[in-house]
Steps between C-alpha positions, in 0.01 A plus 500: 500500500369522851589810702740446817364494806570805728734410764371603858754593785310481896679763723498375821380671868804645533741659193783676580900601434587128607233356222541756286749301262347183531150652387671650209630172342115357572374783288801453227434145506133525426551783223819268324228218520160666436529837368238693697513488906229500707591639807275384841552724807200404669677317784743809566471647840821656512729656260811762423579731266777313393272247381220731327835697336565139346159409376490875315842432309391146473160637336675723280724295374199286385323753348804585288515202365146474402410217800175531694546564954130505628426412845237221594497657857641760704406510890427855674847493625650464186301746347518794795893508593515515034294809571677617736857481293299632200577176293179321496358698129881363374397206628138491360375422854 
């Protein structure tokens, strides 16, 4: 039997409270369909902590049910305000 594909999610420039929810049913969606999520920040130029807050419990989550959340990119933003909140090693960034 083949292995499922990993379902990737793109963040887009901007992620914040008003995206928030719908980004979390684009991650559910993928992990219902796929099983691991591949998460690409790349694009992200701007970003809250309500959003980062919601990619840790989304990561956890995963990870508690044995599924895979690697990211196949994560821009400088991204990366530096995760720092900064002290959530990017929960994040694996």
């Amino acid at each position: 039997m083949a292995e499922a594909e990993t379902g990737v999610v793109e963040l887009g420039r901007v992620e914040g409270i008003d995206t928030a929810e719908e980004l979390l049913l684009r991650l559910r969606t993928a992990a219902e369909e796929h099983g691991d999520v591949e998460i690409d920040g790349s694009a992200v130029i701007s970003l809250d902590s309500t959003t980062l807050q919601m990619l840790v419990a989304f990561r956890r989550d995963m990870l508690a049910e044995g599924a895979q959340v690697q990211w196949r990119g994560a821009s400088a933003k991204l990366k530096k305000t995760a720092g900064l909140l002290g959530l990017a090693e929960e994040l694996n960034l």
